[in-house]
DRENDO-1510 file (C-alpha; in Angstrom, 1 decimal, always signed):
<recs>
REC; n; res; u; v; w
REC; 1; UNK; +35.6; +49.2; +80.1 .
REC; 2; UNK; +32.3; +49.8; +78.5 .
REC; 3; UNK; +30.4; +46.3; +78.1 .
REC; 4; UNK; +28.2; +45.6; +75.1 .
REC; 5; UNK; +24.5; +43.9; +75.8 .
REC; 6; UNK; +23.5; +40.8; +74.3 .
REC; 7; UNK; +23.2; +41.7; +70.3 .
REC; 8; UNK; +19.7; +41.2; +68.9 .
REC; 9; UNK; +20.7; +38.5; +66.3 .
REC; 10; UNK; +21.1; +36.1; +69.3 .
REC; 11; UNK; +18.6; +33.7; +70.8 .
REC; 12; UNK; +19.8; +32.1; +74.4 .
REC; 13; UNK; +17.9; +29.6; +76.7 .
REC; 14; UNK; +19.3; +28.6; +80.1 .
REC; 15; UNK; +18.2; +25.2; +81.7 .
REC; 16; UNK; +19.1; +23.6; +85.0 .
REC; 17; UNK; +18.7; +20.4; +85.2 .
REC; 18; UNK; +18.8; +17.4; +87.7 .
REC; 19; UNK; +21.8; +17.9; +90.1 .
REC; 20; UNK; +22.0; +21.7; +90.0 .
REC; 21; UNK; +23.3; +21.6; +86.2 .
REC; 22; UNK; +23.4; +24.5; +84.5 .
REC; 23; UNK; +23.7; +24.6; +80.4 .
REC; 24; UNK; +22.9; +27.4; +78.1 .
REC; 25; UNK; +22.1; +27.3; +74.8 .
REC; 26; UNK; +23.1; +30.4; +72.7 .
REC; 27; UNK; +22.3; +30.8; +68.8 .
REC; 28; UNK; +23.8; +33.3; +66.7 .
REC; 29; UNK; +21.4; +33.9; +63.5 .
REC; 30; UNK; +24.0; +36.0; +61.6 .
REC; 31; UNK; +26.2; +33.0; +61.9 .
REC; 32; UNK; +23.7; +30.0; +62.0 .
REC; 33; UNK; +25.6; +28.3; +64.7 .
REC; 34; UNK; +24.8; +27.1; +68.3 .
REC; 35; UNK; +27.5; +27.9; +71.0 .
REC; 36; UNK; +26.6; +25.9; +74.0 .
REC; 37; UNK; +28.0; +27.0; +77.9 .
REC; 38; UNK; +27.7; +24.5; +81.0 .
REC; 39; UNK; +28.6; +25.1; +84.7 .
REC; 40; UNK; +30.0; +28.3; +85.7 .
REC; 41; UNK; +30.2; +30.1; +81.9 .
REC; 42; UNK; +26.2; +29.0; +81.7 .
REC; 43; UNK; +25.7; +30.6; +84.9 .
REC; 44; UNK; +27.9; +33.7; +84.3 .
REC; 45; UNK; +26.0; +34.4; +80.5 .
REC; 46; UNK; +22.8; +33.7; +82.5 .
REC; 47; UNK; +23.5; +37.1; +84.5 .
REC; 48; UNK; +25.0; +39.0; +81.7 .
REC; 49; UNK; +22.3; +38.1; +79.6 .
REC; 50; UNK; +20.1; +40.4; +82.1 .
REC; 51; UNK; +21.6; +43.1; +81.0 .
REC; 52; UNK; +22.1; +44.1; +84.8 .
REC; 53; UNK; +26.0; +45.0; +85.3 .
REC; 54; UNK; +25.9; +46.7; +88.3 .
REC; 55; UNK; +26.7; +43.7; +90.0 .
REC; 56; UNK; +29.2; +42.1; +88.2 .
REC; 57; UNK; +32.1; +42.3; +90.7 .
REC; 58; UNK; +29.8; +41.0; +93.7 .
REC; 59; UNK; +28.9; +38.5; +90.8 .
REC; 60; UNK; +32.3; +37.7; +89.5 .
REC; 61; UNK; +33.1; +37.0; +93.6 .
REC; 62; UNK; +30.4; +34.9; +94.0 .
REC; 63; UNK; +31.6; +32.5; +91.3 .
REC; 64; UNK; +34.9; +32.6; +92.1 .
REC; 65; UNK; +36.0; +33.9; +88.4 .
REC; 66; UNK; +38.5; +36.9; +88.6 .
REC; 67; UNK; +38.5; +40.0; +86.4 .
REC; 68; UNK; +40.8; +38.3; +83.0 .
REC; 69; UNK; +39.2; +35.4; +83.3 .
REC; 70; UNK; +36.0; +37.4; +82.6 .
REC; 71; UNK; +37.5; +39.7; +80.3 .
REC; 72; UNK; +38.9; +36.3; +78.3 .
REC; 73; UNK; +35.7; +34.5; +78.5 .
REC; 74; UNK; +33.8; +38.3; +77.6 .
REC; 75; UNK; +36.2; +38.7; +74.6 .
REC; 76; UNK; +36.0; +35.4; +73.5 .
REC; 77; UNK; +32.2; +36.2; +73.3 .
REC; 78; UNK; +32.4; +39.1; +71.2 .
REC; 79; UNK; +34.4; +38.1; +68.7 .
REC; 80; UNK; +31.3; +34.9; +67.9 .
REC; 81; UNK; +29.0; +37.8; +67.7 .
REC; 82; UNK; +27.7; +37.4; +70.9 .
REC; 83; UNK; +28.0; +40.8; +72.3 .
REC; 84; UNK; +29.1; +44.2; +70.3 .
REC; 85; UNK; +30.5; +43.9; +66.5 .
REC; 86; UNK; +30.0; +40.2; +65.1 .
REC; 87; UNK; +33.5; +38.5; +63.6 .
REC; 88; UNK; +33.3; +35.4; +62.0 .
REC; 89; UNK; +35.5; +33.6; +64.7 .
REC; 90; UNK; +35.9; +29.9; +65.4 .
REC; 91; UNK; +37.6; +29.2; +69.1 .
REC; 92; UNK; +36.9; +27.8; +72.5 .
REC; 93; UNK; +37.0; +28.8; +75.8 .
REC; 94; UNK; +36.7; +27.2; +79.5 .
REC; 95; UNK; +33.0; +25.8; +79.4 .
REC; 96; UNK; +32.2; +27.3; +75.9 .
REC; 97; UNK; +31.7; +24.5; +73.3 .
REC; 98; UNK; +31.1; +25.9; +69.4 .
REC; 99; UNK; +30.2; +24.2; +66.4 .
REC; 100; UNK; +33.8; +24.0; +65.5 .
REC; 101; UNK; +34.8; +21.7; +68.7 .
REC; 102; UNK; +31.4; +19.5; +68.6 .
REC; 103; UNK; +28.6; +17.7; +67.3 .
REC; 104; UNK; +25.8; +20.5; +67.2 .
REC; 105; UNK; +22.7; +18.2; +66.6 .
REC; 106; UNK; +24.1; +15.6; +69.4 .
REC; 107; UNK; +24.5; +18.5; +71.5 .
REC; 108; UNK; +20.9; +19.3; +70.3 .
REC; 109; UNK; +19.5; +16.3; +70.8 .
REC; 110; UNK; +20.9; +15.5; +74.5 .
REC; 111; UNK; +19.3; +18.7; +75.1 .
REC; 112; UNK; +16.0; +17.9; +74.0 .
REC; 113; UNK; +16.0; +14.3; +75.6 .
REC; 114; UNK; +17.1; +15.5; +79.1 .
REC; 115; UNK; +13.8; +18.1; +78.9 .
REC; 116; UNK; +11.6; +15.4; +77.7 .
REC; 117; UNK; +12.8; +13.3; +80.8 .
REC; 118; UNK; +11.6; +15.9; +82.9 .
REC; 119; UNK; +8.4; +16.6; +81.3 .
REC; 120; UNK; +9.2; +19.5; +78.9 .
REC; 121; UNK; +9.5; +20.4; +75.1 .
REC; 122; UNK; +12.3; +22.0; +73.3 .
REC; 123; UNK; +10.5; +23.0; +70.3 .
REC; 124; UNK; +7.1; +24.2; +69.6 .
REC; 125; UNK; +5.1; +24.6; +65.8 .
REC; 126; UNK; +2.4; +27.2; +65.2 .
REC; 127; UNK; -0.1; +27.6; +62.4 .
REC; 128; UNK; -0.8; +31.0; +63.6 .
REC; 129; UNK; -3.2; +31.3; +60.8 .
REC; 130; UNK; -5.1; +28.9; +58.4 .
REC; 131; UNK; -6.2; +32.4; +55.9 .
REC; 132; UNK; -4.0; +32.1; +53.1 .
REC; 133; UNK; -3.1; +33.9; +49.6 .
REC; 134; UNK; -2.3; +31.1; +47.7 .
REC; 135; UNK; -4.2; +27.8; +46.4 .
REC; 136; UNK; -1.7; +25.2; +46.3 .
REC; 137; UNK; -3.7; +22.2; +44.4 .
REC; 138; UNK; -1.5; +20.0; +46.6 .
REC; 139; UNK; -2.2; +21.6; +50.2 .
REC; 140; UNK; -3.1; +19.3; +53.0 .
REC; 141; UNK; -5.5; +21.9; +54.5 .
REC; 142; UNK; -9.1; +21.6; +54.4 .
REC; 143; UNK; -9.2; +25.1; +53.7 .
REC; 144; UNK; -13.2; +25.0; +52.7 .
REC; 145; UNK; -14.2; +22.7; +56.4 .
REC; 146; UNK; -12.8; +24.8; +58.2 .
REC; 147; UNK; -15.7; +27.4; +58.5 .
REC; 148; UNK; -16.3; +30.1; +60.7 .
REC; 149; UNK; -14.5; +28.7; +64.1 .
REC; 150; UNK; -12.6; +32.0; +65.3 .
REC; 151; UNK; -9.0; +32.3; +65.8 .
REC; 152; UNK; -6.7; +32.6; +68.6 .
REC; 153; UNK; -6.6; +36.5; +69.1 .
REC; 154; UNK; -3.6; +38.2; +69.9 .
REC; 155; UNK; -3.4; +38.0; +73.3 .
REC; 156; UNK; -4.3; +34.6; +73.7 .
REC; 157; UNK; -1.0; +34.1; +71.2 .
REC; 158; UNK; +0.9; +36.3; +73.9 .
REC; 159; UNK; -0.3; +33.4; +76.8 .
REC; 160; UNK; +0.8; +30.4; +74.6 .
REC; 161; UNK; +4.3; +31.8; +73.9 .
REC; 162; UNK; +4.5; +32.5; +77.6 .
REC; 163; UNK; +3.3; +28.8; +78.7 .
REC; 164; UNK; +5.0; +27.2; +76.5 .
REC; 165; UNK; +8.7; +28.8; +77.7 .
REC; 166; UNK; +7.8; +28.0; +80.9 .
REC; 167; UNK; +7.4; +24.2; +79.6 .
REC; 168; UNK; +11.2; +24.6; +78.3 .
REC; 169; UNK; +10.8; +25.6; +74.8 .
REC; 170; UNK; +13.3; +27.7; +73.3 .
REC; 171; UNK; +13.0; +27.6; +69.2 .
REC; 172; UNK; +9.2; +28.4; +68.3 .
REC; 173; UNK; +8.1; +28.3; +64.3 .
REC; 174; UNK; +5.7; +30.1; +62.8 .
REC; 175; UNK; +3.4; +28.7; +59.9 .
REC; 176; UNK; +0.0; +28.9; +58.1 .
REC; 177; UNK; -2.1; +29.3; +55.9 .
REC; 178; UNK; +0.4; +32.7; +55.3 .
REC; 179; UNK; +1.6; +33.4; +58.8 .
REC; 180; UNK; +2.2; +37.1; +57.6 .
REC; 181; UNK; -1.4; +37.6; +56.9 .
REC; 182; UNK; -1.7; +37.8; +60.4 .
REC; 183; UNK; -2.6; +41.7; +61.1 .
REC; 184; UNK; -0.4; +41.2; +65.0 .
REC; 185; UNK; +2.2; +39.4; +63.1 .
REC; 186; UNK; +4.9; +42.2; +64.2 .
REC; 187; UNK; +4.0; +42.9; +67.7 .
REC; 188; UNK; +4.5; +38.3; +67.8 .
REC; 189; UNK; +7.6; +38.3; +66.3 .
REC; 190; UNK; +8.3; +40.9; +68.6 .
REC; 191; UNK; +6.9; +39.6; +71.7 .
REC; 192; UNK; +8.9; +35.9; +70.8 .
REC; 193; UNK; +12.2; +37.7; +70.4 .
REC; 194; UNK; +11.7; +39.9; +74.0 .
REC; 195; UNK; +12.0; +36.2; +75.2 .
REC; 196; UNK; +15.4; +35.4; +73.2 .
REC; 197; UNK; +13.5; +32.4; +71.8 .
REC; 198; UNK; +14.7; +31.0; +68.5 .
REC; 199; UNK; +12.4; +31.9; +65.5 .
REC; 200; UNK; +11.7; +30.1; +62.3 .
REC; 201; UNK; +9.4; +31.0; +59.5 .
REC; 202; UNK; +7.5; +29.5; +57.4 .
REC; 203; UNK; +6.3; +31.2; +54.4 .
REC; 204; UNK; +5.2; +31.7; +50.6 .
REC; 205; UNK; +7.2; +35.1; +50.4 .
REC; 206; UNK; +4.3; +37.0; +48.9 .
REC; 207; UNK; +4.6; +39.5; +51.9 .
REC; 208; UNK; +7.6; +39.9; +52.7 .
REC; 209; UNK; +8.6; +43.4; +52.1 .
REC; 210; UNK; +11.3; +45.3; +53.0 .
REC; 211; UNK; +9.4; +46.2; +56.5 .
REC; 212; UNK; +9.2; +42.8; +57.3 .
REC; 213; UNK; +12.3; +41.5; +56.7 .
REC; 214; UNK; +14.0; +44.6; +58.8 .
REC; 215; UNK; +11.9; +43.6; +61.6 .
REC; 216; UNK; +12.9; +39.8; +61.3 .
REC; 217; UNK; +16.7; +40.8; +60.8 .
REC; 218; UNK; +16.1; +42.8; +63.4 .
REC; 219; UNK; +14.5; +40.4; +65.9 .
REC; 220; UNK; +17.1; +37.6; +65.3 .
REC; 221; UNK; +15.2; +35.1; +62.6 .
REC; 222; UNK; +17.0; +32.3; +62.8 .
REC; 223; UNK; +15.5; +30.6; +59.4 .
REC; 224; UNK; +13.0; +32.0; +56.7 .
REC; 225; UNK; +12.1; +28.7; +54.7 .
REC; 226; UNK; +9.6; +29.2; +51.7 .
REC; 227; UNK; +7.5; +26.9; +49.2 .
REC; 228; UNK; +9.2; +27.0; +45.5 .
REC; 229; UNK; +7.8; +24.7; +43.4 .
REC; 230; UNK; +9.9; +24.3; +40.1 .
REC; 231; UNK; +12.2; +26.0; +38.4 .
REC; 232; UNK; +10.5; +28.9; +36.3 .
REC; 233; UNK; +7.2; +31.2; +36.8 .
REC; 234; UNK; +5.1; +28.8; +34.9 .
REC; 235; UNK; +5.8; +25.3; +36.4 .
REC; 236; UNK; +5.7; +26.9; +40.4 .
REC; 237; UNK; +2.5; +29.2; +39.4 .
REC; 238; UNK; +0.6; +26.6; +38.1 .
REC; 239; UNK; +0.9; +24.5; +41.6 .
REC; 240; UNK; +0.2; +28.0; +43.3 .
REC; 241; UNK; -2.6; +29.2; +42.0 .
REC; 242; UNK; -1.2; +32.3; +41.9 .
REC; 243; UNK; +0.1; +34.4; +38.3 .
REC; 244; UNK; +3.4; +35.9; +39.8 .
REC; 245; UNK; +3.9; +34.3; +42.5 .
REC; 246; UNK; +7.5; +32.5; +41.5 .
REC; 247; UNK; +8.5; +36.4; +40.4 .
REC; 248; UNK; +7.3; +37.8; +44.0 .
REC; 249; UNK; +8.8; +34.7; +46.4 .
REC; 250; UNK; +12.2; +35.0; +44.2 .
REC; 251; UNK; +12.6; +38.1; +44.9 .
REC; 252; UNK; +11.8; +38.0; +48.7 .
REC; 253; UNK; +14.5; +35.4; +48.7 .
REC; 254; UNK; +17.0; +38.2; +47.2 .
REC; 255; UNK; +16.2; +40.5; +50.0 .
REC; 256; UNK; +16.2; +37.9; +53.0 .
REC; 257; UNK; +19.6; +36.9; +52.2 .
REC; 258; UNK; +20.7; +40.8; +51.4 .
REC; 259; UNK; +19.8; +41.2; +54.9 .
REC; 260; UNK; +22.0; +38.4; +56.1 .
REC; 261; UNK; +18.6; +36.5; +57.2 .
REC; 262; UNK; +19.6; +32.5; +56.5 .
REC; 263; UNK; +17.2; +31.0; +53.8 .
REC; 264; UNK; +15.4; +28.1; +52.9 .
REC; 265; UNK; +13.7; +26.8; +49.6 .
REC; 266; UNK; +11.2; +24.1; +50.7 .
REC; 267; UNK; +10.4; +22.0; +47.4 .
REC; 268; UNK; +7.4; +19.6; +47.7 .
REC; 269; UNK; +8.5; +17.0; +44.8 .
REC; 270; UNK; +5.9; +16.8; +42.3 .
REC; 271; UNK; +4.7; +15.0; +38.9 .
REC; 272; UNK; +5.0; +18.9; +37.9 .
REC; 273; UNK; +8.2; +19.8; +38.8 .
REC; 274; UNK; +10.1; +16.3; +39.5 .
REC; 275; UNK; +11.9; +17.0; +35.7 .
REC; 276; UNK; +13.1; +20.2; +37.1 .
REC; 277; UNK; +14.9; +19.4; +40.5 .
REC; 278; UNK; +18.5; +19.8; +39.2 .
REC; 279; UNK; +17.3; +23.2; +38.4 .
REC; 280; UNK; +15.7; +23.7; +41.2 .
REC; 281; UNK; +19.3; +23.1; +43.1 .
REC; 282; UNK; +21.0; +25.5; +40.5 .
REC; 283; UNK; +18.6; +28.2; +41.2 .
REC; 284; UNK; +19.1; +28.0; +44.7 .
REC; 285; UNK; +22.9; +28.2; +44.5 .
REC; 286; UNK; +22.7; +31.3; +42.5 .
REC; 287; UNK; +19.9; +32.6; +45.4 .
REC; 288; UNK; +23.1; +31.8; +47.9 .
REC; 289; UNK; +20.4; +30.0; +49.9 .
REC; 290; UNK; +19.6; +26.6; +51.4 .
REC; 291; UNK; +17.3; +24.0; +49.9 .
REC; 292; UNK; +15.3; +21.1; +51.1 .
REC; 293; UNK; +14.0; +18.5; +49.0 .
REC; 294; UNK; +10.5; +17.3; +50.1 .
REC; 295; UNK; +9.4; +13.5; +49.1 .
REC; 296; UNK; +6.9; +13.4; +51.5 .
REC; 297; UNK; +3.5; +14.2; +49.6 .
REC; 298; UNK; +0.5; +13.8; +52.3 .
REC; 299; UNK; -3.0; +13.5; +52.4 .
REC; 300; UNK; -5.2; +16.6; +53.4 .
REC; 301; UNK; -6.1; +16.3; +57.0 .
REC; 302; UNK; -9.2; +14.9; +57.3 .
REC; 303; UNK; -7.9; +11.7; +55.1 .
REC; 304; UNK; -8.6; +12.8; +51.8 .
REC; 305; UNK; -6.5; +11.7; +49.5 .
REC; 306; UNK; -6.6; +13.8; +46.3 .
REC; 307; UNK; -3.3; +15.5; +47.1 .
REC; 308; UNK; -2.2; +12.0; +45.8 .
REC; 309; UNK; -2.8; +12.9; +42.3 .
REC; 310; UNK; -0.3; +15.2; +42.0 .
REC; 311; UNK; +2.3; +12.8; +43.1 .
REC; 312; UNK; +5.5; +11.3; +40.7 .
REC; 313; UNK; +4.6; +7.9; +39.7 .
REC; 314; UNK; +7.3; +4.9; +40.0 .
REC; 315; UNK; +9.3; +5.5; +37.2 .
REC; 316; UNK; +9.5; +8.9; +38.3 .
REC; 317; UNK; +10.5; +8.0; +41.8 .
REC; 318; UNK; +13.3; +5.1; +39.9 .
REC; 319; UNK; +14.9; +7.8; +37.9 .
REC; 320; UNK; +15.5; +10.0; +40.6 .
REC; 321; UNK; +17.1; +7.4; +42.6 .
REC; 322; UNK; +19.4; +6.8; +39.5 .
REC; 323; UNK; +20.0; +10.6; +39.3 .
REC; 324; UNK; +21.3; +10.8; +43.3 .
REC; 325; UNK; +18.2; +13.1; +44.0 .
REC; 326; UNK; +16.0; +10.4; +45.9 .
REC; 327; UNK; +19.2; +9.1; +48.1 .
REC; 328; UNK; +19.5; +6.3; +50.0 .
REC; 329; UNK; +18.5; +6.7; +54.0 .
REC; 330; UNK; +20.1; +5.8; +57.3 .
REC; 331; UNK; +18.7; +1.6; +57.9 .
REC; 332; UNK; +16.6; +1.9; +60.8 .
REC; 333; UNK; +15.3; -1.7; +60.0 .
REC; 334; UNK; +16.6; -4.0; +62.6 .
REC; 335; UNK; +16.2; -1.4; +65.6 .
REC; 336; UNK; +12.9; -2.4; +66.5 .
REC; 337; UNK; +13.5; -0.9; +70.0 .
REC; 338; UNK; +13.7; +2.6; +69.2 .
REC; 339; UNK; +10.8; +5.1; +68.8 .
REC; 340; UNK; +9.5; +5.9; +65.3 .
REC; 341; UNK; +10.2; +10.3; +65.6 .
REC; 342; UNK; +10.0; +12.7; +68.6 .
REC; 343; UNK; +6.7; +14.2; +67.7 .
REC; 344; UNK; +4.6; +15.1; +70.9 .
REC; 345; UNK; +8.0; +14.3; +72.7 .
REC; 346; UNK; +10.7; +16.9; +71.7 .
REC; 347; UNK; +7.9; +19.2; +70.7 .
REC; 348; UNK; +4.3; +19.9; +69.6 .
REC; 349; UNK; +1.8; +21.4; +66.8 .
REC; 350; UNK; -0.7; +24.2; +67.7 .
REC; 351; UNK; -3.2; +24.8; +65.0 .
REC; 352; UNK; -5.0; +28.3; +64.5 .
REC; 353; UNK; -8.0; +27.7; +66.9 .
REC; 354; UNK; -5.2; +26.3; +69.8 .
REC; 355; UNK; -5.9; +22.5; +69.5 .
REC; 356; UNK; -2.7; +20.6; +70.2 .
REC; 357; UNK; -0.9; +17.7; +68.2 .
REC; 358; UNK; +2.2; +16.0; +68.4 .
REC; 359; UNK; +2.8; +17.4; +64.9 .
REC; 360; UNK; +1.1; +19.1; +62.0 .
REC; 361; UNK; +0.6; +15.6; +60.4 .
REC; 362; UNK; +0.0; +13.7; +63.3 .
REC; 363; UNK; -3.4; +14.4; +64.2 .
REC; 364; UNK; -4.3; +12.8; +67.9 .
REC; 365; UNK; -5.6; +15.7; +70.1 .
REC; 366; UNK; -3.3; +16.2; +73.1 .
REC; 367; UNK; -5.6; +18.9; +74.5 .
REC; 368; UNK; -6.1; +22.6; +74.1 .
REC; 369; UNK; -4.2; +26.2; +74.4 .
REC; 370; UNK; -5.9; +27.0; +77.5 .
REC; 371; UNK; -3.4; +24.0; +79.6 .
REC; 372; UNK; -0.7; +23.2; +77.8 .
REC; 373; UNK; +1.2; +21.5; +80.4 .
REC; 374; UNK; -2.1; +18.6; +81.0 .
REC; 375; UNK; -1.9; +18.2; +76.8 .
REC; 376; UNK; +1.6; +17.2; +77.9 .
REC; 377; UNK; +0.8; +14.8; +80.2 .
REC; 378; UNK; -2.6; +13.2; +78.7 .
REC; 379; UNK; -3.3; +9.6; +78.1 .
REC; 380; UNK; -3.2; +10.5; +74.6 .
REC; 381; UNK; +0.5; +11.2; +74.2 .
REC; 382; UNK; +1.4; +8.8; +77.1 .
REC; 383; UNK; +0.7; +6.0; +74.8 .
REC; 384; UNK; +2.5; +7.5; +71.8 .
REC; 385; UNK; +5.4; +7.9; +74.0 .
REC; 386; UNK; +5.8; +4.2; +74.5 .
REC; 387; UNK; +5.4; +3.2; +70.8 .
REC; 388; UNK; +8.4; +1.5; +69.1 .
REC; 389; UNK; +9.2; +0.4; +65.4 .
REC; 390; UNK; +8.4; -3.3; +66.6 .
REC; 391; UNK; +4.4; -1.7; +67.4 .
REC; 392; UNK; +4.0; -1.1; +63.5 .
REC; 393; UNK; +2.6; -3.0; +60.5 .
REC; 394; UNK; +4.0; -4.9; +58.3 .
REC; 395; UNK; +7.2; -2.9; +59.5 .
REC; 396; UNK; +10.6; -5.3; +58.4 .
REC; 397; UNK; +8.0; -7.5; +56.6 .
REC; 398; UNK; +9.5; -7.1; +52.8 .
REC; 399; UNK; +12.7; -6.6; +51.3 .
REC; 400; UNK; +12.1; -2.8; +50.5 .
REC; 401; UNK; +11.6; -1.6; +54.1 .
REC; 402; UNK; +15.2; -1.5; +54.3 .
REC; 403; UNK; +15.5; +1.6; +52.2 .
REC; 404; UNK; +12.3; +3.5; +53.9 .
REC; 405; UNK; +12.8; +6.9; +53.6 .
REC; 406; UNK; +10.5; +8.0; +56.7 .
REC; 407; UNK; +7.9; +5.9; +58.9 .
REC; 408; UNK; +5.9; +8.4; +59.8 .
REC; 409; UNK; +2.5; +8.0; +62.0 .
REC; 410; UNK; +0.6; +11.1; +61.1 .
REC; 411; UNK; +1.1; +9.8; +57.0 .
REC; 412; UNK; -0.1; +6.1; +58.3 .
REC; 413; UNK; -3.3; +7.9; +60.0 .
REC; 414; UNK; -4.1; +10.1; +57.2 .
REC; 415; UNK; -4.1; +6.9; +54.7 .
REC; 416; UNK; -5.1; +4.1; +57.2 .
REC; 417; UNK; -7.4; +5.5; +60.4 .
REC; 418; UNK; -4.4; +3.5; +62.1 .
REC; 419; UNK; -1.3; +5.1; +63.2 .
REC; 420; UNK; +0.7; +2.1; +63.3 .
REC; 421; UNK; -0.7; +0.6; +59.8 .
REC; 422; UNK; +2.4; +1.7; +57.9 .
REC; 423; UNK; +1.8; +0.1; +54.5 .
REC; 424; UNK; +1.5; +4.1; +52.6 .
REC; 425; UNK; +2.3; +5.6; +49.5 .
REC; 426; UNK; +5.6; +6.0; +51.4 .
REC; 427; UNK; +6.5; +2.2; +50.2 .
REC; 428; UNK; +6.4; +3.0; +46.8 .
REC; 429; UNK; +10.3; +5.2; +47.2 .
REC; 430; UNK; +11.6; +2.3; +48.9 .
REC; 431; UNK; +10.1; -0.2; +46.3 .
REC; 432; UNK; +12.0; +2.3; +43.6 .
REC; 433; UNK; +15.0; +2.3; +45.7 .
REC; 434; UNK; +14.9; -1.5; +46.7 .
REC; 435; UNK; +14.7; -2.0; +43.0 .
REC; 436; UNK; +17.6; +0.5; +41.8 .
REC; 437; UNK; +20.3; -1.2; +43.9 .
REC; 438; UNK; +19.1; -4.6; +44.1 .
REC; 439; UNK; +19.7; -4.0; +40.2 .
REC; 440; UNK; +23.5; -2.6; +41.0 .
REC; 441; UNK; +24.6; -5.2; +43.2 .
REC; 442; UNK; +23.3; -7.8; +40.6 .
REC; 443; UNK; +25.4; -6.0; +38.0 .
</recs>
């Protein structure tokens, strides 16, 4: 029988943990699902995934697995796209889990809580550049402070990808500035997917020709997301900067999903486009794509708020509540125990010049590119590690904290100097929200 290798469209990780066990993680990008192997199948997919079948009898022996069970377990493979010709299949076999049979972000998460146990990250965020081609009025970056301080050059990229697998990362996302402007950006995407990791991308679109998108199709992109910004040319180039740009990042939208590439429209909600987001919707179900609604309008950096002007106001924020579009969260008030988000603890933020974060908003410096693995362990992110809900201020305090949509510590920093002063423009959706159904249950 002649055996397929692993097909490019798929990412794979294998961890062993505590105890000896072994658990793979596989994702198929032309499917956009996880498949997930423990014990003996983890260990068997480990050696196929080498590519090295010469010694798959002494292999097969070794693991007590005779040839149909292989053949079964191969087949089975196959037909999720693992190996050869990709079928959209659902099924299960011994030690396989899909995300027919379980809970992928449980799966996920259990994943990413066992490595952080041990000291190690599942995900890692890179601004791989801070040039970029377009002049969004609301950007966070200090564009104009950040000077003449050089860049990380390509092979210094090369090292971080390399350090931060060996920490335990498997899906790695790429951002700016415009991460393609990056003249190495194909020998990196490259280089990531010789490792099997899991890419994302984030980008405007503006280069994203057909070049590029055969290389990411080709390298196994698990998610392109892009900025869109309302509904027609004029409302998303006025926030841009940029005449054309709605025409040009449409269009790279068409030919990322052509290619089978799964896609994202990121929409940062507005006062310019908050009119427009049921068309904003519609014109990303006729793209066949994704969309993410973004009510989380932040400060640049270095704590200036300007950004802020662009921002709904109240009776904005109320009538999208009314309209379904500004929806009610999970409660989270009342588990003062738990930890506000996993950022610096399921994975960390690298800027363009290789100072570490726990996230792009969050700015406490961990440490830099040239040790990852001490960032990891400074005092710095020690102490974030063992903050909880009950740490922040006036957190539970008022009636409207019960319908916060995110508590987020980089935001709190940006506005107060304090990471755990959480009184921010984030209050003013719950006040809207506190209002709209205080309003229901009175009717």
């Amino acid at each position: 029988m002649l055996y397929n290798e692993v097909n490019n469209h798929i990412s794979y990780r294998t961890y062993r943990f505590d105890g000896g066990i072994s658990k793979t993680v596989v994702y198929n990008a032309s499917l956009h699902r996880y498949i997930i192997l423990e014990g003996i199948a983890s260990d068997l997919f480990a050696f196929l995934g080498k590519g090295d079948w010469n010694n798959l009898d002494y292999v097969l022996k070794s693991m007590d697995i005779n040839k149909d069970e292989f053949l079964n377990f191969y087949e089975d493979l196959s037909k999720q796209g693992v190996f050869g010709e990709c079928y959209k299949y659902y099924g299960i076999v011994d030690g396989v889990s899909d995300t027919g049979m379980f809970n992928e972000e449980v799966e996920i998460h259990n994943i990413c809580e066992t490595l952080a146990k041990n000291g190690k990250i599942f995900s890692f965020h890179l601004d791989i550049t801070n040039h970029c081609n377009e002049k969004c009025k609301h950007c966070y970056h200090t564009f104009d402070k950040y000077g003449e301080r050089k860049e990380l050059s390509t092979k210094e990229v090369f090292q971080i990808i390399d350090d931060v697998y060996d920490l335990g990362v498997f899906r790695i996302t790429l951002s700016g500035g415009e991460a393609l402007l990056r003249p190495d950006i194909m020998d990196v995407l490259e280089y990531i997917h010789s490792k099997r990791m899991l890419l994302v991308l984030f980008t405007n679109g503006l280069l994203l020709d057909n070049n590029i998108i055969d290389v990411l199709a080709k390298n196994g992109c698990a998610l392109v997301s892009l900025s869109i910004y309302g509904a027609d040319a004029i409302t998303h180039d006025s926030v841009t900067g940029i005449e054309g740009s709605f025409d040009r990042t449409i269009h790279a939208v068409r030919n990322l999903t052509g290619h089978g590439i799964f896609t994202e429209l990121k929409c940062v909600v507005l006062k310019d486009n908050c009119n427009q987001l049921k068309d904003v919707k519609k014109l990303a179900e006729s793209l066949e794509c994704s969309l993410k609604l973004d009510f989380t309008l932040t400060g640049k950096v270095d704590g200036d708020m300007k950004p802020h002007k662009y921002s709904p106001d109240y009776s904005d924020y109320f009538r999208l509540v009314k309209e379904g579009l500004l929806r009610l969260p999970d409660c989270t008030i009342g588990k003062l125990s738990v930890s506000p988000c996993k950022a610096g603890i399921y994975g960390i933020y690298m800027d363009a010049y290789g100072d570490i974060f726990p996230c792009v908003s969050f700015r406490i410096y961990l440490g830099n590119h040239k040790d990852i693995a001490k960032a990891l362990g400074s005092c710095a992110l020690q102490k974030w590690k063992q903050v909880s809900l009950k740490d922040f201020y006036p957190c539970g305090k008022y009636d409207y904290c019960n319908f916060c949509l995110e508590l987020c510590a980089g935001i709190n920093m940006i506005e107060n100097g304090d990471f755990l002063n959480c009184e921010t423009t984030m209050c003013q959706k719950a006040k809207a929200m506190n209002e709209y159904y205080s309003n229901l249950v009175e009717a």
